[in-house]
C-alpha positions in Angstrom: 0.0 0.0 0.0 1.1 3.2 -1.3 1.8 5.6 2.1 3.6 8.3 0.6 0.1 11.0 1.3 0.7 10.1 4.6 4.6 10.9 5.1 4.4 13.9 3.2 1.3 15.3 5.2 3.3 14.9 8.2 6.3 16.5 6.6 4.1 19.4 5.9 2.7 19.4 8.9 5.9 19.9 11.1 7.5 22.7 8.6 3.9 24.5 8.9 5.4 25.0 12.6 8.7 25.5 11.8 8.3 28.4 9.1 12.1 29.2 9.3 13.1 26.0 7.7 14.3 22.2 8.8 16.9 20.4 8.1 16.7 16.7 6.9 18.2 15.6 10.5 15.9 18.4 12.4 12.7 16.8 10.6 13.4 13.2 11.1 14.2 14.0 14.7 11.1 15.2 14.8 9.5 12.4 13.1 11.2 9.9 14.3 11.8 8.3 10.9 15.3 7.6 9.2 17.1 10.4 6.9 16.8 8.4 3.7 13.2 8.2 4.3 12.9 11.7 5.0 15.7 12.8 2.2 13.2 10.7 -0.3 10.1 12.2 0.2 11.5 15.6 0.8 12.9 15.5 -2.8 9.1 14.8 -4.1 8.0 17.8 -2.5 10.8 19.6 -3.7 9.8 18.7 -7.3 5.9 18.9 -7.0 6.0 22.2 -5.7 5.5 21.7 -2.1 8.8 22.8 -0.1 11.5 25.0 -1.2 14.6 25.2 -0.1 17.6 27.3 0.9 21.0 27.3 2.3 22.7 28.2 5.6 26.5 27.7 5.7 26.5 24.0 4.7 23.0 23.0 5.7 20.1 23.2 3.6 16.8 24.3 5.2 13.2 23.2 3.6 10.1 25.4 4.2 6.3 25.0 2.8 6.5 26.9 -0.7 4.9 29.8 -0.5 3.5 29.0 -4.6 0.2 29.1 -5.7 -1.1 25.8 -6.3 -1.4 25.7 -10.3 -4.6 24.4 -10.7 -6.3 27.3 -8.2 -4.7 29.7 -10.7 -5.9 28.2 -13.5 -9.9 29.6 -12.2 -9.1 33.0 -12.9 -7.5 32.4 -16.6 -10.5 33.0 -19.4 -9.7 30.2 -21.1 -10.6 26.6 -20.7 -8.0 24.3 -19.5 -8.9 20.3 -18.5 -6.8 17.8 -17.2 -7.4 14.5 -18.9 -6.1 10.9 -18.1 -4.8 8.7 -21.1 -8.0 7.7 -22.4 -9.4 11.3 -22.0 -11.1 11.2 -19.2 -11.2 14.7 -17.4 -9.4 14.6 -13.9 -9.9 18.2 -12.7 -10.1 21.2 -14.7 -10.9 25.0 -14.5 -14.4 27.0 -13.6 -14.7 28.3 -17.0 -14.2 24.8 -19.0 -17.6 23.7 -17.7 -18.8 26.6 -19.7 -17.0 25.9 -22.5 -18.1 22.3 -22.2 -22.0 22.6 -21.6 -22.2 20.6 -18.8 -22.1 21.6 -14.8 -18.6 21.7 -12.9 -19.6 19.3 -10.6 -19.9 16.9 -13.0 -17.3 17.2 -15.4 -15.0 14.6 -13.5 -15.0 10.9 -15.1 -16.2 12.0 -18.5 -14.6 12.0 -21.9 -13.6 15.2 -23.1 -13.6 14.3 -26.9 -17.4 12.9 -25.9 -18.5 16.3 -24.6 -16.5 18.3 -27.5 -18.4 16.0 -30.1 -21.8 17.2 -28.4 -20.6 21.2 -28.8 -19.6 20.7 -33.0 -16.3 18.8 -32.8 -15.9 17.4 -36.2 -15.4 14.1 -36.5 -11.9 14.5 -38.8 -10.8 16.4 -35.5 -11.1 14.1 -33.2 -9.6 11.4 -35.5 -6.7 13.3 -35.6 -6.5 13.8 -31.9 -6.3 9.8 -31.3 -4.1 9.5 -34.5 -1.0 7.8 -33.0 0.7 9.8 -35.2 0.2 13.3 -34.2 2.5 15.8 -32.7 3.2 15.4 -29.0 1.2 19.3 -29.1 -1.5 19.5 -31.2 -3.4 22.8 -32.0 -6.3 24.0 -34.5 -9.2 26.2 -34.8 -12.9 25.0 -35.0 -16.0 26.5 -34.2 -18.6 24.8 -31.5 -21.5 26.2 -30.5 -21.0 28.1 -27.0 -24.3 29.0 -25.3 -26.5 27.8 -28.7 -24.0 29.9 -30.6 -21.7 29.5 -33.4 -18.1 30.5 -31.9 -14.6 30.0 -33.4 -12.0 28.6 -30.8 -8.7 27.4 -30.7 -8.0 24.1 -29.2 -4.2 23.4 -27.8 -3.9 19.7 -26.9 -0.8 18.6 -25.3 0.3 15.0 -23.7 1.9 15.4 -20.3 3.1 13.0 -17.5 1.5 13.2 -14.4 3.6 13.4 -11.2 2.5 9.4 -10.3 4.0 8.5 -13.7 1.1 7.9 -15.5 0.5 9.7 -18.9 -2.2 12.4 -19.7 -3.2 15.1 -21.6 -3.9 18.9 -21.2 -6.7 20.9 -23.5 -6.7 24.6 -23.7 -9.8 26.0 -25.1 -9.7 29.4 -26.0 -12.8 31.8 -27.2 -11.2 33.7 -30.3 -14.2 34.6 -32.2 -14.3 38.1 -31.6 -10.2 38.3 -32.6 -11.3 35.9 -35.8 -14.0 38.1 -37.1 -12.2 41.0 -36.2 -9.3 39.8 -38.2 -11.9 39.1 -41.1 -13.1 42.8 -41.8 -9.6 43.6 -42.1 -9.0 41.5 -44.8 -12.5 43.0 -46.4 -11.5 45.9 -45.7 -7.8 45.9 -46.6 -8.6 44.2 -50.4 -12.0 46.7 -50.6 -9.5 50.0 -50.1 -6.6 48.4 -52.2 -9.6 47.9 -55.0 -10.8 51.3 -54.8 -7.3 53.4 -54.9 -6.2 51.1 -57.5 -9.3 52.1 -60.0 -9.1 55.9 -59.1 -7.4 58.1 -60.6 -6.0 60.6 -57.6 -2.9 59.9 -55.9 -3.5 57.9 -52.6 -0.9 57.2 -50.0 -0.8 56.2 -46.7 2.4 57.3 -44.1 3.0 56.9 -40.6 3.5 60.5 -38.7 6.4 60.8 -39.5 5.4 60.9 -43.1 7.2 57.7 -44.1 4.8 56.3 -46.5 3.4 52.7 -46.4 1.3 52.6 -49.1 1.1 54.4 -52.2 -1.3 53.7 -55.2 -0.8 52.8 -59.0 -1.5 56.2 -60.5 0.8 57.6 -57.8 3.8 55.5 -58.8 2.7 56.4 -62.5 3.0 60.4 -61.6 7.0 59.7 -61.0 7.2 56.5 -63.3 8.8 54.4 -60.0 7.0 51.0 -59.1 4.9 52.0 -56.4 6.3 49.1 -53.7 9.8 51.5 -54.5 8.3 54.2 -52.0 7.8 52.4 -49.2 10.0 53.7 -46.4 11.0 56.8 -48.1 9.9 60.1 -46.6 7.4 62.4 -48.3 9.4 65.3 -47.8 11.8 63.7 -50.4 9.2 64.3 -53.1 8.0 68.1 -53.2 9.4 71.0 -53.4 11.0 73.2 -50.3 8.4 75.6 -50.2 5.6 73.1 -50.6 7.0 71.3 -47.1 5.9 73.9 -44.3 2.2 73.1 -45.7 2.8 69.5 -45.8 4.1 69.0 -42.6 2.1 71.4 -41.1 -1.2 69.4 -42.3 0.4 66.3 -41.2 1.2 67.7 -37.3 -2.7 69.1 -37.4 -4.4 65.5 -38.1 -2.1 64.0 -35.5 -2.6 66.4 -33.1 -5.8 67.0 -33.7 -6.9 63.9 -34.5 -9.4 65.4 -37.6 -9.4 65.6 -41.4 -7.2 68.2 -43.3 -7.2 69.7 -46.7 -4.4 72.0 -48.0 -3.8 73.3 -51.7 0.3 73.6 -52.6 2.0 73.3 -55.9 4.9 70.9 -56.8 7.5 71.2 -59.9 7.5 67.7 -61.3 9.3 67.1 -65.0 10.0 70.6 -65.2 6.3 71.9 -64.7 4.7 73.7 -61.4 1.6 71.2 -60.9 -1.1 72.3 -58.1 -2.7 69.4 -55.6 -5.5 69.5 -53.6 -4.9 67.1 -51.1 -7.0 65.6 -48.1 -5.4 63.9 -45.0 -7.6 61.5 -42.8 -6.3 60.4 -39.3 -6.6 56.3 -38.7 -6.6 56.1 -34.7 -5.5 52.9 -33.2 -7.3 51.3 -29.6 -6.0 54.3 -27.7 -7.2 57.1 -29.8 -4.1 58.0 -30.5 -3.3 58.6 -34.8 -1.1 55.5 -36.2 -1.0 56.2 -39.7 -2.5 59.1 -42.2 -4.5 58.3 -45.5 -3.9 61.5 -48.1 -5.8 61.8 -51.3 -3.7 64.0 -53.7 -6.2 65.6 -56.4 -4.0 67.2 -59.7 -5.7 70.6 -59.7 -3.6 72.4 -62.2 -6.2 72.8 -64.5 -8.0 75.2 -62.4 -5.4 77.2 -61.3 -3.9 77.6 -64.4 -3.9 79.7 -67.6 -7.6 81.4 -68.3 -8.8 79.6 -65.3 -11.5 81.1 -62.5 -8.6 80.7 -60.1 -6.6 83.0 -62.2 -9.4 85.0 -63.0 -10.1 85.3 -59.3 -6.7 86.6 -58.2 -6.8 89.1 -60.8 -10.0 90.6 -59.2 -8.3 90.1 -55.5 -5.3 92.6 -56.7 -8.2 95.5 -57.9 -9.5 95.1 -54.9 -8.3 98.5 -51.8 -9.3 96.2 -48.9 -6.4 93.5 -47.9 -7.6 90.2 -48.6 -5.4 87.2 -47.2 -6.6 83.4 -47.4 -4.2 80.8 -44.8 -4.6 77.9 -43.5 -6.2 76.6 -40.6 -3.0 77.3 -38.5 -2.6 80.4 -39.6 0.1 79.6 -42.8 -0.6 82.6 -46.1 -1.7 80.9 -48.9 -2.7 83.9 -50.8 -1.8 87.9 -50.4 -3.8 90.7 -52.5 -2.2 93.9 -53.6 -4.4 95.6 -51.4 -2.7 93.6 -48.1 0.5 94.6 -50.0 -0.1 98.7 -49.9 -1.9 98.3 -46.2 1.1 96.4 -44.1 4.0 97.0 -46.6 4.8 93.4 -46.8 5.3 92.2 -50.6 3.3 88.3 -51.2 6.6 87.1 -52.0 7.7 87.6 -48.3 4.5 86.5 -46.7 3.5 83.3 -48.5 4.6 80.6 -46.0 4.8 82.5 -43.4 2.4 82.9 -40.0 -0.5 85.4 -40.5 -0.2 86.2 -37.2 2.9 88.2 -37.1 0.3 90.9 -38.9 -2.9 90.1 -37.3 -1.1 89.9 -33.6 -3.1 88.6 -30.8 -1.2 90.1 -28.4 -2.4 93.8 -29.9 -6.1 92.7 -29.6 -6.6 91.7 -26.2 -5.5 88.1 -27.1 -8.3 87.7 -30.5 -6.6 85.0 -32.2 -9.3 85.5 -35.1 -8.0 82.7 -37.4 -8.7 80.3 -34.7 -12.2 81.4 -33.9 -13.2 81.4 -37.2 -12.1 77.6 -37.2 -14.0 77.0 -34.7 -17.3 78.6 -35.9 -17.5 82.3 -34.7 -18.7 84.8 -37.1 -16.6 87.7 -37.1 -17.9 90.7 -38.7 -16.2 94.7 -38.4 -14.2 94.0 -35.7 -12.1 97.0 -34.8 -8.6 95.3 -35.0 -4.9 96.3 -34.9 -2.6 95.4 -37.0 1.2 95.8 -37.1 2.2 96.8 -40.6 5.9 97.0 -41.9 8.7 98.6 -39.8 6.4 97.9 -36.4 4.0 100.5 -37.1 0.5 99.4 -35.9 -2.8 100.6 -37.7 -6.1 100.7 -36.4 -8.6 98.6 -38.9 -11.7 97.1 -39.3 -11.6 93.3 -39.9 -14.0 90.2 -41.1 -13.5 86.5 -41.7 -15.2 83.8 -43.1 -14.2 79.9 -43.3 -12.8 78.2 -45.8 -14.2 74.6 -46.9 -14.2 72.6 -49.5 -16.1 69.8 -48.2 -18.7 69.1 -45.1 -17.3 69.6 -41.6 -13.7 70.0 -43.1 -12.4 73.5 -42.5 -9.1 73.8 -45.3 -8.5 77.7 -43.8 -9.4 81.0 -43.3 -10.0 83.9 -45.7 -9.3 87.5 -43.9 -10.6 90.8 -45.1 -9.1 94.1 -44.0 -9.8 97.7 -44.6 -8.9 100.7 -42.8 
């Protein structure tokens, strides 16, 4: 008869009263059983778990483990995890494997696993190759049972194991990753639907990381600089446009990460010896935390309409008859456009203030802290405002000012258009 329980419960028991730590001799004094004996069943708890150990000049002192017991852990894991003798039936297993398993905690003990995994779906090719004598030592796949009379996907982990009495066994994991499957799914859909769509279109899409290193870029963009689109990946936009082109660029890029929101900017590149002008659009994509992981341009060719007998051209012409200064930037604040009239008011010539701040003219500081291209951004009408601005050579000058947005689709402000007159 097998009386090893027995020793090693009193083992336990006189080390629970001795929490410093025995020796060998110390406990079979105690005991009043022989070292060997002792030194044998020691060494079993030692290797189940039970007792650790330490040394002390030249003696070595055992003390209860202070471990938690694996299988109590094993109740607060999500996934399933059953302990099976050779022919499968369960020996103990986890609270949330009764779930998985349709059937009560209680009364999981003493039943085939493969028996109650047939009942939830387990096809019957599975199971064959789970008794196949030929199967890997750990076996894992993906099915789908049904999980409270629904369809889930799982992944099974079977794995044979030796008990600590010898005998051989065999662990299951069952783990619920339906959510992670589908999940995983609708990005596929959605990965081949947006390749589909920028392939067919005829606008240049990219995609770039914040740092504007780009990731993606589409056919007709690769086309535009005759390079094999794959080429760009892990170059840096900035390597591509012109110098005065990469303030708005980069300043559009820091807005959708900061702000987290769509951006739309015009700018003009030289590309095979001719200026071309681009509207482009920048879309945030946010990751779990809300924070921007990667930026989605579309880059519209607009040269047409800013060219030659165009109403852009025919627009600016009108601008310069205008007396009143009229100044377009961006939402930051960054000219895009300078009339003749700001010219004569602030002394500033366009070629000196295109790509520069606004606000070095239209100075909050002067105007009890008005940033006006702001609050037009953010909706507020501003009508005849009695402003002041600071003109060339520091010399400030009382004016009346007005703003209005500018946007070129829904709920996307691209800038600001400013109208001064004195």
């Amino acid at each position: 008869m097998d009386n090893s329980h027995q020793y090693i419960s009193r083992i336990a028991e006189v080390l629970r009263e001795n929490p410093d730590g025995m020796t060998i001799s110390e406990i079979s004094s105690g005991l009043s059983m022989s070292r060997n004996t002792i030194g044998k069943y020691i060494e079993m708890m030692f290797q189940s778990g039970i007792v650790d150990v330490r040394t002390v000049g030249k003696a070595r002192l055992f003390f209860l483990s202070k471990r938690i017991p694996v299988t109590t852990l094993l109740n607060y894991l999500s996934s399933a995890v059953v302990q099976t003798d050779e022919r499968f039936r369960i020996q103990s297993a986890n609270l949330p494997a009764a779930e998985f398993l349709g059937t009560g905690y209680t009364q999981m003990t003493g039943r085939n696993i493969l028996d109650l995994l047939v009942i939830q779906g387990l096809k019957p090719e599975i199971r064959t190759k789970i008794l196949s004598p030929d199967r890997p030592l750990i076996f894992t796949t993906d099915l789908e049972l049904n999980l409270a009379n629904k369809k889930r996907f799982v992944w099974l982990t079977m794995a044979d194991v030796v008990m600590y009495d010898g005998t051989s066994g065999h662990y299951f994991i069952i783990e619920d990753v339906h959510d992670w499957k589908e999940a995983e799914e609708s990005k596929k859909r959605y990965y081949a639907l947006f390749h589909a769509i920028a392939a067919e279109t005829d606008d240049r899409i990219f995609v770039m990381t914040p740092e504007m290193i780009f990731t993606y870029v589409n056919p007709r963009f690769g086309l535009a600089f005759d390079r094999d689109p794959q080429s760009f990946i892990g170059e840096s936009r900035m390597n591509i446009c012109d110098n005065h082109a990469k303030p708005l660029i980069r300043e559009a890029a820091g807005y959708v990460c900061s702000m987290g929101e769509p951006y739309r900017t015009l700018f003009s590149v030289q590309e095979r010896d001719q200026v071309r002008w681009f509207d482009e659009r920048l879309f945030p994509v946010h990751d779990n935390n809300g924070t921007v992981r990667e930026i989605i341009g579309f880059s519209r060719d607009i040269t047409g309409f800013q060219e030659g007998g165009s109403a852009g051209v025919l627009l600016a012409s009108m601008m310069d008859l205008l007396f009143e200064a009229v100044i377009t930037t961006t939402p930051a604040g960054t000219v895009l456009s300078w009339n003749r009239g700001a010219e004569q008011m602030t002394g500033y010539p366009r070629d000196e203030l295109i790509g520069s701040s606004a606000l070095s003219i239209i100075t909050p500081e002067l105007n009890g802290g008005h940033d006006v291209i702001r609050e037009t951004c953010n909706g507020e009408v501003i009508k005849e405002l009695k402003f002041v601005i600071r003109a060339r050579g520091g010399r400030k000058k009382k004016v009346l000012l007005s703003t209005s947005q500018l946007s070129f689709q829904e709920n996307i402000v691209s800038g600001v258009c400013i109208v001064i007159r004195e």
